[in-house]
C-alpha positions in Angstrom: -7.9 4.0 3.4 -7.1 7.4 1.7 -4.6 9.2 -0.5 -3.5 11.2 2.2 0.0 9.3 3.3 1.4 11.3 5.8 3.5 8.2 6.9 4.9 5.7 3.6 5.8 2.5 4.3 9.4 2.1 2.7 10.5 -1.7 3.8 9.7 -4.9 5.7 12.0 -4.3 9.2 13.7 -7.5 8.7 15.0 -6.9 5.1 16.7 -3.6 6.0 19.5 -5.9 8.3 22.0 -4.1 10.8 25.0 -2.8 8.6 22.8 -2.7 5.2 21.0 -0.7 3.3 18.7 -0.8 -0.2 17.5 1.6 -2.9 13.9 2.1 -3.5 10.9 4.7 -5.1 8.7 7.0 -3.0 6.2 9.3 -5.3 9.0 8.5 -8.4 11.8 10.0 -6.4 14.9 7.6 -5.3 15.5 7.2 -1.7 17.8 4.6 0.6 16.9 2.8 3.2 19.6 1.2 5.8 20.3 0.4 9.8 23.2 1.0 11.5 25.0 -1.6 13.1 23.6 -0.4 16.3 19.8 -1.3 14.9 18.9 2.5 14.2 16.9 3.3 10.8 17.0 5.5 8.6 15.8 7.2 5.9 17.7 9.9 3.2 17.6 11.2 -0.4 19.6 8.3 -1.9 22.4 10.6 -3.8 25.8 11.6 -2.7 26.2 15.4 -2.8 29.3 15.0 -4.7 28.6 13.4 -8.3 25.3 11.9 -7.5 26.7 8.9 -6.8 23.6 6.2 -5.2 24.3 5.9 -1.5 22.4 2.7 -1.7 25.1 1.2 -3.9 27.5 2.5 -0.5 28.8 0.2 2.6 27.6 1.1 6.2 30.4 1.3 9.1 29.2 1.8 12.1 27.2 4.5 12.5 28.4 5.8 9.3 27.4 5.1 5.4 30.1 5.8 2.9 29.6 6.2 -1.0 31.1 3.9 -3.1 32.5 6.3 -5.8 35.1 8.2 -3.7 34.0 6.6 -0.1 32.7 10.4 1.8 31.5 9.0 4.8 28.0 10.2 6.2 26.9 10.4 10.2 23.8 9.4 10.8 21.8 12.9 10.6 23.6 13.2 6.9 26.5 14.9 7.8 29.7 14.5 5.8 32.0 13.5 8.8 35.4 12.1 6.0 36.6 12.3 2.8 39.0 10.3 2.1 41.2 12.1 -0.7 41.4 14.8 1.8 41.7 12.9 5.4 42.7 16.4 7.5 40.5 18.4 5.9 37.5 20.1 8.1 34.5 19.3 6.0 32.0 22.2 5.4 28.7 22.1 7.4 26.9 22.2 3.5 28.1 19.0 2.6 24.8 16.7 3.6 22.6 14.9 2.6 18.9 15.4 2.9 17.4 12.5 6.1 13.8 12.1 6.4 12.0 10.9 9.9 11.7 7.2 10.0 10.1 4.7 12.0 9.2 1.5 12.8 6.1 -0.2 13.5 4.0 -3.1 12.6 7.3 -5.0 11.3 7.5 -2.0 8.2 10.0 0.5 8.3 8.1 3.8 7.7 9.5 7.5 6.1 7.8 10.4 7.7 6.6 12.9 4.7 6.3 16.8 5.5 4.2 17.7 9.0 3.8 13.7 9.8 2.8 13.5 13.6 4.2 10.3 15.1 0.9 9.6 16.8 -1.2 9.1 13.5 0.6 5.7 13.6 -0.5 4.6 17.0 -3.1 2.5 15.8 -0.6 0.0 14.7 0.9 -2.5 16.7 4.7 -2.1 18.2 6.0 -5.4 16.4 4.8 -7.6 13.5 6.2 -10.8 11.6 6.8 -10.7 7.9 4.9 -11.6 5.2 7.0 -10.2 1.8 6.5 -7.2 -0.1 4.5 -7.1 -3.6 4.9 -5.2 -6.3 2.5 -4.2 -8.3 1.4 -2.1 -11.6 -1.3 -0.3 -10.0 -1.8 3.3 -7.9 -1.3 3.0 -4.5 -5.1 3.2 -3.8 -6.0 0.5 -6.4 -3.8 -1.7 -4.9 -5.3 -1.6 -1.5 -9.1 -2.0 -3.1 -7.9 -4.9 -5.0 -6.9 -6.2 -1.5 -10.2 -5.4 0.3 -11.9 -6.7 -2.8 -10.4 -10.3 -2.3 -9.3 -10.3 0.8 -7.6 -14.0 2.3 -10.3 -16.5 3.3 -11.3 -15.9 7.1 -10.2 -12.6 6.9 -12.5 -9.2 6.7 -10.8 -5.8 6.5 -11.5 -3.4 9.5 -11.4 0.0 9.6 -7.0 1.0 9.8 -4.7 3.6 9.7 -4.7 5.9 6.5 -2.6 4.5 3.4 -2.8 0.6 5.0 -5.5 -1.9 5.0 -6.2 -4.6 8.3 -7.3 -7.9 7.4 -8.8 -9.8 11.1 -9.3 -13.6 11.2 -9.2 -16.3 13.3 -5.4 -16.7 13.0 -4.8 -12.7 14.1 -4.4 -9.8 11.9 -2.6 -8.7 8.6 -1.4 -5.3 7.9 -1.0 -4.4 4.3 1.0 -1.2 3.8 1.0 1.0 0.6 4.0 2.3 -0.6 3.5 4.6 -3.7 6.3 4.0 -5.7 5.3 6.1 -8.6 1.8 7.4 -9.7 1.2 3.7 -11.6 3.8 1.3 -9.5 3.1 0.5 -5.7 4.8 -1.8 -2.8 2.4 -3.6 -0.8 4.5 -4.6 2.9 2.8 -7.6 4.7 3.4 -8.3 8.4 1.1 -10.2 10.7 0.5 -9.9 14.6 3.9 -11.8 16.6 1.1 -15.0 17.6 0.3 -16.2 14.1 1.8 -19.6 12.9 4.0 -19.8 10.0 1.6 -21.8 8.6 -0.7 -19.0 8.6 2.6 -17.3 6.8 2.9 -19.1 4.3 -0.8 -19.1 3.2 -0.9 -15.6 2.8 2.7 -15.2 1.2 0.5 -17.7 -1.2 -2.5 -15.4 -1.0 -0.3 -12.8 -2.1 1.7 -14.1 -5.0 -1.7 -15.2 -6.3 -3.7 -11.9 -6.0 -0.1 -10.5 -8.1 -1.3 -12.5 -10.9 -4.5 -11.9 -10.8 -4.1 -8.8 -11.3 -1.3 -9.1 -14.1 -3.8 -11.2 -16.0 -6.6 -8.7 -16.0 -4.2 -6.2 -17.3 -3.0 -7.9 -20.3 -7.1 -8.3 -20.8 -7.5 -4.8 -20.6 -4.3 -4.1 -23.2 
């Protein structure tokens, strides 16, 4: 566990759905998240080029996303392949939007930040089950010491890839991903290894709602 997030978790796989997409904070700067209907992710600067229009707040065709102010239509390396108030129009090379590398593993859908190597996520398995996602009022690192502070019962954290924490118990393993939203607001993405029960699910979505207010109370305390 260090500041050093090479690779930021962005999403739980299975809320990013084939044909979708959603909005959402890396480090205070906006950024879209959304899957082709052919199951590909990806990652971009969530603005339009042309009036700064949200892409998030745009409709996926294909393996195209199209803005929803004047419907330019974006290939999936962030090209501007159509606009449609000038259909026969040859649109300029410049007309993009900025795509980051993205990922999956572990069930989380990770953006690749500048000189990210691919194999810094190895450690993590291929596949995970989701928990939910928690947001919290905290930095990215106190988040994850407030999670190896009170961890689940039965579960002890081991030692994991950087910006994540591993809970291991009887009932398999947990991975908690940080995602620094801003410098005070983080997303916490919880999967669990394919074998656990959704028993096991559902008392550590519990686990996790409850450690949310825990920490909510102690800062109204500390206001």
């Amino acid at each position: 566990m260090t500041s050093d997030f090479a690779w930021i978790p962005v999403a739980l796989s299975a809320d990013i759905e084939a044909g979708t997409s959603a909005g959402t904070l890396v480090n205070g700067e906006e950024r879209v998240v959304w899957r082709d209907e052919k199951g590909d992710v990806h990652v971009w600067e969530d603005r339009c080029p042309h009036r700064g229009m949200r892409m998030s707040f745009g409709f996926v065709r294909g393996d195209h996303i199209a803005c929803l102010y004047h419907g330019w239509r974006y290939d999936t390396g962030g090209q501007c392949r159509h606009i449609p108030a000038h259909p026969d129009l040859e649109v300029p090379k410049t007309i993009k939007v900025p795509t980051f590398a993205a990922i999956e593993r572990a069930g989380i859908v990770w953006m690749a930040c500048e000189g990210a190597d691919p194999a810094s996520l190895a450690g993590l398995p291929g596949s995970g089950e989701p928990v939910r996602s928690l947001f919290l009022e905290l930095s990215a690192n106190a988040a994850l010491l407030a999670v190896t502070a009170a961890p689940p019962e039965g579960y002890r954290p081991v030692p994991g890839v950087s910006g994540t924490v591993t809970l291991q118990g009887n009932e398999g393993s947990v991975l908690i991903a940080a995602q620094p939203r801003d410098a005070g607001r983080t997303a916490l993405h919880i999967t669990v290894s394919d074998d656990t029960s959704a028993a096991t699910r559902r008392s550590l979505a519990l686990w996790a709602a409850d450690l949310r207010n825990r920490i909510e109370a102690q800062a109204m305390e500390a206001a």
